[in-house]
Wavefront OBJ file of the C-alpha trace (Angstrom):
o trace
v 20.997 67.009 22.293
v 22.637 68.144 19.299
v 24.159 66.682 16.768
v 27.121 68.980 15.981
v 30.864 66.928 16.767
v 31.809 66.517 20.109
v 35.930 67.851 20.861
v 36.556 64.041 21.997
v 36.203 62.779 18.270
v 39.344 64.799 17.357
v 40.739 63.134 20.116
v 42.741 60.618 17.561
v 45.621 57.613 18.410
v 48.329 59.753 16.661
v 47.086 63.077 18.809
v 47.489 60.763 21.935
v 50.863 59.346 21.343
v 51.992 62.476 19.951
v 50.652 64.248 23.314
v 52.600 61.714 24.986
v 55.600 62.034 22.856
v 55.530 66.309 23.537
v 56.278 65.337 27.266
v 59.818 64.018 26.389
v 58.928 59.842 26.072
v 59.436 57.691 23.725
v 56.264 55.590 23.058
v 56.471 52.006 21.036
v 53.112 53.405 19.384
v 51.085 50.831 21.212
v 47.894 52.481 22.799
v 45.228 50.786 24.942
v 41.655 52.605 25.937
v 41.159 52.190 29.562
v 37.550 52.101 30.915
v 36.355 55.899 31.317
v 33.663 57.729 30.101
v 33.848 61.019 32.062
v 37.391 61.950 30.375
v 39.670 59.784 28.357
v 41.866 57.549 29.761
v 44.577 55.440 27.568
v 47.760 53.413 28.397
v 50.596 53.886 26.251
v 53.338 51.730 25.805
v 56.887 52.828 26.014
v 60.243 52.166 24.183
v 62.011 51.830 27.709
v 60.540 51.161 31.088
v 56.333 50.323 31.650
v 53.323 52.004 29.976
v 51.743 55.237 31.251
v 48.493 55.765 31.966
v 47.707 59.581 29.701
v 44.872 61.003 31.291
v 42.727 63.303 29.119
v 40.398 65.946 30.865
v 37.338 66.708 29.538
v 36.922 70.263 27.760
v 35.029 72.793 29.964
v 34.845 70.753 33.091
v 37.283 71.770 35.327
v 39.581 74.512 35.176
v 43.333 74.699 35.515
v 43.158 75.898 39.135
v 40.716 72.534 40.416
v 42.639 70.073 38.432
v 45.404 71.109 39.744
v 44.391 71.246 43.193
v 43.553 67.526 43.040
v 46.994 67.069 41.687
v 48.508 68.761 45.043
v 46.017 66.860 47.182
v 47.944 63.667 45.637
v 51.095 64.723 45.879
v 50.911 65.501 49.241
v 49.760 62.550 50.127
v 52.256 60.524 48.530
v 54.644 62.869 50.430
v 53.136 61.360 53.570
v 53.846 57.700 51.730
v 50.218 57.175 51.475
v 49.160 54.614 48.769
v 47.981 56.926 46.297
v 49.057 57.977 42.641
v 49.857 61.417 41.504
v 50.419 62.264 38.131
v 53.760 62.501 36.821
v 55.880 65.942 36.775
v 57.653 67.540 33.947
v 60.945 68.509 34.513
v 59.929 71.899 35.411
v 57.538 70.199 38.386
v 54.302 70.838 36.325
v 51.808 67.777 36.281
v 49.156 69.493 34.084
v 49.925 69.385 30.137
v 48.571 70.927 27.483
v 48.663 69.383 23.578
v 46.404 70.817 20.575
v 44.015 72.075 22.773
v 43.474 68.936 25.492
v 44.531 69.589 29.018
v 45.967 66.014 30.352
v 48.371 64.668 33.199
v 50.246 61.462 32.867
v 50.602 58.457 35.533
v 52.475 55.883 36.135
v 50.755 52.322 35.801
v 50.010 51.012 38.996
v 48.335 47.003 39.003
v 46.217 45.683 41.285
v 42.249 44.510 41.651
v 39.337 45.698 43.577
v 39.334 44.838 47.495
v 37.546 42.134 48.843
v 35.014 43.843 51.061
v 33.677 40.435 52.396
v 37.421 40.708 53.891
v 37.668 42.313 57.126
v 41.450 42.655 57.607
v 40.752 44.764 54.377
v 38.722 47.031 55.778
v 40.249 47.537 58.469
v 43.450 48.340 56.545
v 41.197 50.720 54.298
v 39.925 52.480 57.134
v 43.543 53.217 58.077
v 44.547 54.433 54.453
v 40.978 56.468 54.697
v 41.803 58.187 58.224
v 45.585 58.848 56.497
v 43.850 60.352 53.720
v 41.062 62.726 55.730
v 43.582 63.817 58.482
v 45.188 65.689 55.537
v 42.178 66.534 53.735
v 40.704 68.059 56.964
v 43.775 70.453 57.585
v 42.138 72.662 54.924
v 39.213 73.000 52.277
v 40.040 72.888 48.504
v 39.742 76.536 47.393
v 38.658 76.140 43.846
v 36.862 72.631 43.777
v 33.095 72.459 44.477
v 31.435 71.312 47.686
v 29.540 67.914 47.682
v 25.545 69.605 48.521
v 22.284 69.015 47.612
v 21.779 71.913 45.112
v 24.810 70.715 42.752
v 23.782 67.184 42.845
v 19.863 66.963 43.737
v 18.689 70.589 42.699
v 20.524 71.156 39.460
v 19.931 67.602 38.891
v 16.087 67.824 38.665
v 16.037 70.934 36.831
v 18.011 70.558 34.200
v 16.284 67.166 33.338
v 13.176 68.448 33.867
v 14.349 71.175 31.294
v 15.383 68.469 28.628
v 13.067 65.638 26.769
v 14.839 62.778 28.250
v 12.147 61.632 31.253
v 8.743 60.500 28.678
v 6.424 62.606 29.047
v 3.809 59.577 30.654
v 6.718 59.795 33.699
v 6.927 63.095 33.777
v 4.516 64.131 36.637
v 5.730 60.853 38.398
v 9.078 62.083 38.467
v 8.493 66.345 39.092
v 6.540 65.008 42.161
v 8.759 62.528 43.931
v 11.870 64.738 43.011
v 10.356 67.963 44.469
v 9.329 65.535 47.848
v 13.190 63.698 47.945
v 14.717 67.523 47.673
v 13.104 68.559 50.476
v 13.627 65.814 52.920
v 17.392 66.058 51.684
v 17.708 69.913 52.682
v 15.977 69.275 56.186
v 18.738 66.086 56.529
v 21.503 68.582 55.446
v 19.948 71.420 57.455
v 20.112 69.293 60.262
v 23.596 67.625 59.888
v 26.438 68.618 62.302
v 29.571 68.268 60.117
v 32.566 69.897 58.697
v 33.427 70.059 55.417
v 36.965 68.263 54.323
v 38.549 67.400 50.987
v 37.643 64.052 50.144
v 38.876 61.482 47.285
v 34.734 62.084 46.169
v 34.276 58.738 44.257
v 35.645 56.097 46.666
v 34.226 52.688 45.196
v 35.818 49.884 44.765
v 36.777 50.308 41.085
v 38.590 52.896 42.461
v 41.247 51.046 45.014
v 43.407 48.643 42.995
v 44.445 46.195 46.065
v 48.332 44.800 45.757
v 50.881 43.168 47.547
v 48.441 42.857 50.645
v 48.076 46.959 50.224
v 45.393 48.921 48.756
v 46.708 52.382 46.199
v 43.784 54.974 45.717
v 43.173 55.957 42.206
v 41.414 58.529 39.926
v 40.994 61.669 42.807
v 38.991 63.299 39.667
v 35.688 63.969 41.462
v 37.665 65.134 44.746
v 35.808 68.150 46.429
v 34.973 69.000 50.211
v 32.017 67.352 51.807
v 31.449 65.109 54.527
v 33.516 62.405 55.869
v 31.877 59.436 55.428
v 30.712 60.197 51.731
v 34.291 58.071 51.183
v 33.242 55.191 53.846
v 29.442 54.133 52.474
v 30.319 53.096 49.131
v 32.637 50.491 50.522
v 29.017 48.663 52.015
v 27.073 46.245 50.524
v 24.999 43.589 51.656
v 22.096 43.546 54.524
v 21.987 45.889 56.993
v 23.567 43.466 59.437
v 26.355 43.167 56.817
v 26.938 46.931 56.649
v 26.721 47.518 60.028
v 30.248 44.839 60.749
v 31.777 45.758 57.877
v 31.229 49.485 58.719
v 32.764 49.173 62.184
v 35.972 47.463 60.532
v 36.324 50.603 58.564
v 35.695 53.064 61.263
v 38.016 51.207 63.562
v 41.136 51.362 61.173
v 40.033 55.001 60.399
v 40.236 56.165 63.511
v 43.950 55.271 64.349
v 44.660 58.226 62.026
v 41.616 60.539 62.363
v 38.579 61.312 64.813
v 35.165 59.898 62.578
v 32.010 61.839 63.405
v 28.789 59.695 64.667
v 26.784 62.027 63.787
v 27.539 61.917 59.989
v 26.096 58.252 59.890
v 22.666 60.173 59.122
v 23.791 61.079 55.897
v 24.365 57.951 54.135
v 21.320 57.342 52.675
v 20.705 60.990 51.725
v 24.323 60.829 50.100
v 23.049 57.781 48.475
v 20.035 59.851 46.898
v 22.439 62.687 46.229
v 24.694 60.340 44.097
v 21.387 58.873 42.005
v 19.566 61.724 41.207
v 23.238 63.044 40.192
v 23.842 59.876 38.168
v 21.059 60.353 35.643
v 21.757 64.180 34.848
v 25.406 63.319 34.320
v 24.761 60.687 31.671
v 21.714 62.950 30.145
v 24.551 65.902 29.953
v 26.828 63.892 28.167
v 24.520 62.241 26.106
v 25.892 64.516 23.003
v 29.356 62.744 23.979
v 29.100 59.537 21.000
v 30.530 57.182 23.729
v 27.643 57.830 26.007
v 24.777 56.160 23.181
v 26.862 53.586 22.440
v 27.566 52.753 26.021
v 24.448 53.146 27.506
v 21.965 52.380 25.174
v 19.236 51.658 28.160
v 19.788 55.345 29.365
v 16.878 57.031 27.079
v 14.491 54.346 27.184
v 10.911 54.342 29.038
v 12.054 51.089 31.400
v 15.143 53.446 32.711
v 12.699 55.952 33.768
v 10.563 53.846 35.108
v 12.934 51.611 36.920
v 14.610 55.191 37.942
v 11.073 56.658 39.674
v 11.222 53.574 41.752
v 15.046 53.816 43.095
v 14.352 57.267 43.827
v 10.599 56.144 45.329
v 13.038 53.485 47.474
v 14.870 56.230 48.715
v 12.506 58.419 49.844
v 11.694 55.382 52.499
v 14.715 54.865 53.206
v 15.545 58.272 54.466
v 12.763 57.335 57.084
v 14.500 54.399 58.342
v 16.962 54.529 61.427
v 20.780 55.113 60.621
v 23.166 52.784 61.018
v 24.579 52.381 64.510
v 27.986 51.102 65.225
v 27.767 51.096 69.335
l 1 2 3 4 5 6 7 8 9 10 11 12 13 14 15 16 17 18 19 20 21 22 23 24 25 26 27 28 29 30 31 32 33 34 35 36 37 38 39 40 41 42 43 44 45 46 47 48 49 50 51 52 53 54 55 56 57 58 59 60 61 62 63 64 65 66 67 68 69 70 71 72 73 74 75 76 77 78 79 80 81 82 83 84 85 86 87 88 89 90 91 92 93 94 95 96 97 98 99 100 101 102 103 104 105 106 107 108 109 110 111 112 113 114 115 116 117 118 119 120 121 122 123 124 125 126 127 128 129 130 131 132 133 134 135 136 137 138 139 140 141 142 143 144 145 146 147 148 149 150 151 152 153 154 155 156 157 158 159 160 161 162 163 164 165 166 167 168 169 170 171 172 173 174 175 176 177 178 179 180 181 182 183 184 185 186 187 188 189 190 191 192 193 194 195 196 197 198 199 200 201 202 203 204 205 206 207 208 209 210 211 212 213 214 215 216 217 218 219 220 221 222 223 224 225 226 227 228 229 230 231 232 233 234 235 236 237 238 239 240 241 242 243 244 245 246 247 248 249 250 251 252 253 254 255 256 257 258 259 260 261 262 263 264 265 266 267 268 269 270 271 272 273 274 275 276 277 278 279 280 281 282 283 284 285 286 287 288 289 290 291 292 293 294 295 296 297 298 299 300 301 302 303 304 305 306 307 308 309 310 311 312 313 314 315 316 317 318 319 320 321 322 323 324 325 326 327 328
């Protein structure tokens, strides 16, 4: 919470297009900022050919070894001609660049919109790309990236907001309470979960899949890490439980031309749901120092927030009660 400048605010136009221009390309100095908060994301236009997408990684977040690991996860895919996109090598075969002290990788543009989920031949084809995807991302762990677990995103969570002044102090007890009774229930569900660990995309919604020429292309792999399977399936549901339950099996049918899906991991959607709110609200109170984050959340550090917050995470607690979805 303090006030001293943030590294992103030296993060000019001219420092991006010069960045740009270090890596051998010849922009036409037009620059566009692309919807991101966690890092910064701009496309730049170019004298010759289509714009690039410059991706810049935020300072102190990953190191050199897990970005590039999700770079190789990419690649390889590509390699296997799934829809994904890598960033860009140098001439040397290095996708991870380094100008004035900001660490970014450079993509081509790729078009597209978000699927239509009310679409079944969709999901079914983006249960295939998923299956594609996790039969690679199964042959082996990521070495340096983090697992997907309930101490990263639940524990450390609650603690560190509970260490800050962001929760008023009225919802305070409201929220030590029901955190300390979700945390618990989420370690027995872990505890209890039969499931292997695999590299996963990490952050599979929609705004994520950019769906073109009757073919969906997986973007942004920058919260990839090992976890369970179907952490990439559930955020693709929405509706009734009737809903999610067809549009489910459409998914798990394409997925498993290309890669055996675990029943048993069904249990964890709802916990991973909890996992992914109680994660939510640290990561925006951590960046808060980040000027983008006031100015684009301006509900974030407000009593309603809290309030409405205590009730999701009330919501959940019941929901972890309720049966899991079942396909057959």
């Amino acid at each position: 919470m303090s006030t001293s400048a943030h590294p992103y605010e030296a993060l000019s136009p001219d420092l991006v297009l010069d960045a740009v221009e270090s890596s051998g390309y010849l922009s036409d100095m037009r620059i566009l900022a692309l919807n991101s908060y966690e890092n910064r994301v701009y496309q730049v236009g170019m004298e010759e050919g289509p714009p690039l997408i410059a991706k810049f990684y935020r300072p102190e977040r990953w190191s050199d070894a897990q970005i590039q690991e999700e770079h190789d996860f990419t690649r390889d895919l590509l390699d296997l001609e799934v829809s994904v996109v890598p960033p860009l090598p140098d001439v040397e075969g290095h996708t991870l660049r380094e100008y004035q002290g900001f660490r970014f990788a450079l993509y081509p543009r790729q078009g597209g919109h978000a699927p239509n989920l009310d679409d079944f031949d969709q999901l079914l084809t983006l249960g295939r790309v998923l299956g594609r995807i996790h039969a690679l991302g199964e042959a082996r762990p990521f070495a340096h990236r983090p697992t997907l677990d309930v101490q990263s995103f639940a524990v450390d969570s609650y603690e560190f907001l509970l260490s800050e002044s962001f929760i008023p102090e009225s919802l305070r007890p409201s929220y030590e309470t029901l955190g300390a009774d979700l945390i618990r229930r989420l370690e027995r569900i872990f505890a209890d979960a039969e499931y292997t660990p695999i590299r996963l995309h990490g952050d599979c919604h929609p705004g994520n899949i950019l769906w073109r020429d009757d073919a969906p292309h997986f973007v942004d792999f920058d919260d990839a890490r090992n976890g369970p399977a179907v952490q990439d399936l559930w955020m693709l549901l929405s509706g009734e439980r009737e809903q999610q339950t067809a549009q489910l099996s459409e998914i798990v049918e394409g997925y498993q031309e290309f890669c055996d899906f675990n029943f048993a991991e069904l249990n964890l959607i709802e916990a991973l749901r909890s996992l992914r709110i109680m994660n939510y609200s640290a990561w925006l109170a951590r960046r808060w120092q980040d000027p983008a984050f006031p100015k684009s959340f301006p509900w974030f550090n407000t009593e309603r927030y809290w309030g409405e917050h205590i009730l999701e995470l009330r919501e959940q607690l019941a929901a972890l009660d309720e049966p899991p979805l079942a396909l057959f």
